[in-house]
Structures are given as C-alpha cells and as structure tokens.
C-alpha positions as a printed Julia matrix, in Angstrom:
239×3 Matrix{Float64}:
 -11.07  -32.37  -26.77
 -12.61  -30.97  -23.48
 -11.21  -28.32  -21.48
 -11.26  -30.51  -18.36
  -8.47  -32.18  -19.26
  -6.87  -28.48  -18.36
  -7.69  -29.24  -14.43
  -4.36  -31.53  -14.39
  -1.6   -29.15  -15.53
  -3.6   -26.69  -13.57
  -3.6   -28.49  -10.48
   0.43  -29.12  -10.99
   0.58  -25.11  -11.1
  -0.49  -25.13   -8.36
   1.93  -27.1    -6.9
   4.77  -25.43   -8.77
   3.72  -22.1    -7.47
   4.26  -23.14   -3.7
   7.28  -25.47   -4.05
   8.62  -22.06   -5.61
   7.3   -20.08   -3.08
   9.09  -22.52   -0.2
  12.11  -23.02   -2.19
  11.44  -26.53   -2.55
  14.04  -28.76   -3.82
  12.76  -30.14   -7.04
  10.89  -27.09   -8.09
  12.4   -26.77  -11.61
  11.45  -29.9   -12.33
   7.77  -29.55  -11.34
   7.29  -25.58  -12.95
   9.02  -27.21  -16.39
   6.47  -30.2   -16.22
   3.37  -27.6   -16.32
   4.09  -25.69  -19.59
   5.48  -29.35  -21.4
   1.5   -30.73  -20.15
   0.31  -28.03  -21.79
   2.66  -28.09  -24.77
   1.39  -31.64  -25.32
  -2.23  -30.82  -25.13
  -1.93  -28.16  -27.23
  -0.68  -30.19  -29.96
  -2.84  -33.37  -29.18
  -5.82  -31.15  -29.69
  -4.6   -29.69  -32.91
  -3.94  -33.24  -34.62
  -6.91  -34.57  -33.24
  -9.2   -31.4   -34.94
  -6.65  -31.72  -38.15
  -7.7   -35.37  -38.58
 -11.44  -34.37  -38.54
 -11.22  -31.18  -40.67
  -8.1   -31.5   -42.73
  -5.8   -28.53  -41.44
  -5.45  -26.18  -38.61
  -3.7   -23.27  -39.92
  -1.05  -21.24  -37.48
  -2.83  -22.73  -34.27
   0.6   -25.07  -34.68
   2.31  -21.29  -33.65
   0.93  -21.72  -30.85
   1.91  -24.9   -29.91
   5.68  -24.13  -30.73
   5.32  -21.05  -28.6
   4.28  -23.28  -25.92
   7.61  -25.14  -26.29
   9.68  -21.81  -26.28
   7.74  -21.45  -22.88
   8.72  -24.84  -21.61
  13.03  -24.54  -22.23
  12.53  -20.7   -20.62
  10.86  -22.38  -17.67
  13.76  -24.65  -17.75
  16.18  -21.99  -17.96
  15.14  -19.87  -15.68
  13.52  -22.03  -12.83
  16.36  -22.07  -10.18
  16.83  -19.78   -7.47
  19.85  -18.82   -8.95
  19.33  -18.72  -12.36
  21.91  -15.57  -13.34
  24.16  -18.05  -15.65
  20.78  -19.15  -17.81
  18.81  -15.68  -17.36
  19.88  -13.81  -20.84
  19.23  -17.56  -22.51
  15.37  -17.84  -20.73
  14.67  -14.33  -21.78
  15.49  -14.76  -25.02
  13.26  -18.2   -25.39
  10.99  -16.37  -23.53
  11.15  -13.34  -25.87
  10.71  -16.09  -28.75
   7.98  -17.89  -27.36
   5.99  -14.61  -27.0
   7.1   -13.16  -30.62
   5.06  -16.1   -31.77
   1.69  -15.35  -30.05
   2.32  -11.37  -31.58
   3.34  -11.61  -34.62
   0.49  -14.32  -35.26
  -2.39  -12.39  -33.67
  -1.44   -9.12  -35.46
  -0.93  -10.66  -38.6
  -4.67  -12.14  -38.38
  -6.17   -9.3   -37.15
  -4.62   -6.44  -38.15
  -6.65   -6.23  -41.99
 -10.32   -6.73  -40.11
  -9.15   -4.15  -37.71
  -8.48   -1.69  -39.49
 -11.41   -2.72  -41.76
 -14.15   -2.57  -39.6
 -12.92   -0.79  -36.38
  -9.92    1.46  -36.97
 -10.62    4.1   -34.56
 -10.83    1.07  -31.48
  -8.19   -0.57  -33.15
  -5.79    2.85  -33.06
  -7.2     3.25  -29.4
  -6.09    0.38  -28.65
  -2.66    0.97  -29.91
  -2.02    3.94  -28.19
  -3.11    2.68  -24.96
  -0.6    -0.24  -25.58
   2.39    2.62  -26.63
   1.65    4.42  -23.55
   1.75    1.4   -21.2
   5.44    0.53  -23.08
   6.58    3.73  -22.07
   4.91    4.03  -18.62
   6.92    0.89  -18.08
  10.23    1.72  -19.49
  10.36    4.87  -17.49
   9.59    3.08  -13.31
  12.9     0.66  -14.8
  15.47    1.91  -11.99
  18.18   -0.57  -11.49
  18.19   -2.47  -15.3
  21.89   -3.55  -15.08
  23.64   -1.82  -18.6
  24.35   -5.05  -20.41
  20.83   -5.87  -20.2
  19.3    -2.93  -21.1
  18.9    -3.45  -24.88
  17.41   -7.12  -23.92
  15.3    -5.85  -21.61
  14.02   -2.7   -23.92
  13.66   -5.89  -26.62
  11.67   -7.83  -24.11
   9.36   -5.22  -23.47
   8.65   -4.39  -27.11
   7.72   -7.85  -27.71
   5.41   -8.13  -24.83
   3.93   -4.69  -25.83
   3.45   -6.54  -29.26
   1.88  -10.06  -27.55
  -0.91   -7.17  -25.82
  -1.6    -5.41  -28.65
  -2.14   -8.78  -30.65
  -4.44  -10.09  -28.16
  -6.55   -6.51  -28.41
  -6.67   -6.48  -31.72
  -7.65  -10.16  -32.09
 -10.4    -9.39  -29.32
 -11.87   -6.74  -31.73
 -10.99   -8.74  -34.66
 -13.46  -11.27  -33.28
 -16.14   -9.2   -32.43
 -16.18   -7.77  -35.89
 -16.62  -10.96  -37.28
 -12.86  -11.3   -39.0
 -12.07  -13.93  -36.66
 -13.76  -17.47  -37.81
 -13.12  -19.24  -34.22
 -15.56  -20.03  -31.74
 -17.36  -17.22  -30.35
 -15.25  -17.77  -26.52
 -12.03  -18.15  -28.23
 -11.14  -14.43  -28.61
 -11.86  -13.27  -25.43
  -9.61  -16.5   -24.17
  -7.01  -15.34  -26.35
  -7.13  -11.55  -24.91
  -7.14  -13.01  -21.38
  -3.86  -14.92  -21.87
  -2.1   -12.22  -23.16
  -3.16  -10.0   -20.37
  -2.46  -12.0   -17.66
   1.09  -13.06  -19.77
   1.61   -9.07  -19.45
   1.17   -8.61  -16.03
   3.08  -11.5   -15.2
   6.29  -10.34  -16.99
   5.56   -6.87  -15.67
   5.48   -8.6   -11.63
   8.75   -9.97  -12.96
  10.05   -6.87  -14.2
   8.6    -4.84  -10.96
  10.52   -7.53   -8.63
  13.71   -7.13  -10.73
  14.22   -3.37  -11.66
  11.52   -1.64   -9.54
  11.27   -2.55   -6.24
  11.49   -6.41   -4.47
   8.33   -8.34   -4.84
   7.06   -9.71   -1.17
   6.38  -13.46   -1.8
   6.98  -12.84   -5.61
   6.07  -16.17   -6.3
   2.77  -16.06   -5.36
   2.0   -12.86   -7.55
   4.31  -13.99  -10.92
   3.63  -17.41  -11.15
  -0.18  -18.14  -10.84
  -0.68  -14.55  -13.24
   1.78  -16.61  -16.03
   0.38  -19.79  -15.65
  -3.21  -18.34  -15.79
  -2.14  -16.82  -19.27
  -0.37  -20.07  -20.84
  -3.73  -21.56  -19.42
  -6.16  -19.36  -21.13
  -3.71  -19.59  -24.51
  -3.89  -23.52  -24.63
  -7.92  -23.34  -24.16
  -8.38  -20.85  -27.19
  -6.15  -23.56  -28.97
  -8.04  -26.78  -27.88
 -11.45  -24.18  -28.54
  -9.89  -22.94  -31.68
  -8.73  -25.74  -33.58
 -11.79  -28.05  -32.9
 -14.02  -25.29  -34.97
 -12.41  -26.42  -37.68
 -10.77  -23.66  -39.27
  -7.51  -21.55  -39.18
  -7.69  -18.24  -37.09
C-alpha cells in the first residue's frame, strides 16, 4: 500500500482543524471521520501485507489503538464536551497505553542490549519532562487529578516507547523498514506535544486559537503512526 493514499485523511484534517477553529456546526462529525480513515487504512494495509507474508505480529495494536483514538475523538469533539471528557480521556488514555506498552515491550531487551547508557538517557530525560509537567499544572480541578496524573504517566510511557524504539532500530533490534522507526518516534512526539497544548490550554494558561496549535500537532502524530504501520507491515515481519 502507498503512503499517498495518506493525502485524503490528511486533507480532511485539514478541514477538521478549521471547522474547529470556527466552531463550525458539524465539526464532530468531520474530526471523528479523520482518525476512523485512518483506522481503516491501518488495518487494510495490515491484511493486505498478512495475505502476502502470513502474519503481522502486534502492528494489529496499532490499529486498535487507532480505534481507541476514533470513540475519544467522538467523545470529546464538542465545544462542550464536560459530560463525555473523563470518558474521552480514558479512551484516549487506552488508545495511547497501546502504542507504550507495545513499543517498550519490543524495544526494551535490544535497548538495554546494545545501548543502555542512551537508552537510560533517554529515560531520564522522559522522567524529568513528567515532572516538569506535573509541576506548571495550576488549576487541575481535584476530582481529576488522579486521571490527569494517570494520563500523563501514560503519555510519558507512549515517549519513552517511541525513544526507545528509535534506538531500538538503529541498533538493529528492530526488523522494520529502515524509515519506520524514525516515523514511529515522530508520532509519538508530536502525540506528546499535542496532549501537552491540551494540557497547557486546560490547567496552565488559555491557548489563543487552541485549535490551530492541538489539532494539526495530534493529527500529525496519528499520521506519522499509521505510515510506520502501512511501512511496517508491508516488510513483512512483526516489529
């Protein structure tokens, strides 16, 4: 599968990110419609590689994780969204889980194998970003301070994962195609920043035009995510 076929869902981003921007009736339809597109490429390109090399491995994590993405888009697309905010974050939080938990599981042995000084480095860096975060949250309203705390943990995790995968591949303990890990580290950087926009609008200070800064960083990242997946499974192998 080509990676062209990633200029349609980008091109509805676009649109998503200034119906949101103008408060356009309609927008929750259009910002759900852009991580389902990519949900169902994700998984086209997966059983399209699986019928030429017999498996795919956890790329399939992916794809759910995609899905997670698509009901938190859902959840939390309206301008009013406080009834269905605790419910998106915690798809949200699920959706993201997935990418961690997968990338650190993969990468984690070659790390430490062949790089555990960067890999540590890396680590600590991530720690001291969690912290440097936790500590600018001002206004985090009490009964959504241990989701928040959880939230934040997780994306520390998704970061981490993506680093570690990064070196993982460089090392040689990542059998994907050569672009693939640097794809991978992308998303989850620009996934980070996006939820830290978010947090910065919510519990810091007021975002101007927040819209314009949260959405194109997330969309970038689910972006980058499906392309390592569409890269990724079409080597032939499981990450």
């Amino acid at each position: 599968m080509s990676l062209a076929i990633l200029i349609v869902p980008a091109a509805i981003a676009v649109v998503a990110t200034v119906m949101g921007h103008r408060k356009t009736p309609g927008v929750r339809v259009i910002k759900t419609v852009v991580t389902a597109l990519l949900t169902v490429i994700a998984a086209a390109a997966v059983v399209v590689a699986a019928a030429d090399s017999g498996g795919q491995g956890i790329w399939w994590f992916f794809v759910a994780s995609l899905a997670l993405a698509t009901v938190a888009d859902w959840l939390l697309a309206p301008v009013d969204n406080s009834r269905t905010f605790v419910a998106g974050l915690v798809f949200f939080l699920l959706a993201y889980l997935l990418y961690a938990v997968v990338l650190i599981g993969v990468s984690a042995a070659s790390v430490a194998a062949a790089a555990p000084v960067v890999g540590a480095v890396v680590l600590a860096l991530a720690l001291a970003l969690a912290l440097a975060q936790y500590r600018t949250l001002r206004t985090v309203p009490p009964g959504l301070h241990g989701a928040v705390v959880a939230y934040m943990v997780v994306a520390t995790a998704l970061l981490l994962g993506g680093g570690w995968y990064f070196i993982a591949g460089g090392a040689g303990g990542a059998p994907t195609g050569a672009a693939v890990p640097s794809l991978i580290l992308a998303g989850t950087v620009f996934i980070y920043l996006s939820d830290s926009l978010i947090a910065h609008n919510l519990f810091r200070r007021p975002l101007t035009a927040e819209q314009l800064w949260i959405m194109p960083t997330y969309y970038a990242g689910q972006l980058l995510m499906t392309a390592a997946v569409i890269l990724g499974s079409g080597t032939g192998g499981s990450l």
